[in-house]
C-alpha angles and dihedrals in degrees: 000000000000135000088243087059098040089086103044086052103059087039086064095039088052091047093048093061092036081060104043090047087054094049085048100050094044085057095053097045096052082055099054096048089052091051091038102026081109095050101031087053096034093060090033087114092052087053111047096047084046082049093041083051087047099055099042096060091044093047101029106041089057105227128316090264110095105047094110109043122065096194126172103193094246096110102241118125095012112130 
């Protein structure tokens, strides 16, 4: 094996699982949904207010960055 095929190879090594894991992941969700579809659609209310709180606070706190410095821009007080 040479060092020009070396690449391609992997690349379709790599595709090939990447593949394989898709196609297996796509079967056992479709499974899951068929065994939980009752309970996954009966608490989607819950879910999706707990998810709405979630990303609020995500989107809308801006980091956890800040939460210390009370800065003004003016340039006092900055270290």
């Amino acid at each position: 094996m040479s060092s020009e095929n070396s690449p391609s190879f992997f690349h379709s090594l790599r595709f090939r699982y990447g593949l394989g894991l898709a196609f297996f992941l796509a079967v056992a969700g479709y499974f899951l949904w068929q065994e939980h579809e009752a309970h996954i659609l009966g608490n989607l209310p819950l879910v999706l207010i707990l998810g709405a709180c979630v990303g609020m606070h995500f989107f809308m706190h801006g980091g956890h960055g800040g939460h210390g410095s009370h800065h003004d821009g003016s340039g006092k007080g900055d270290k």
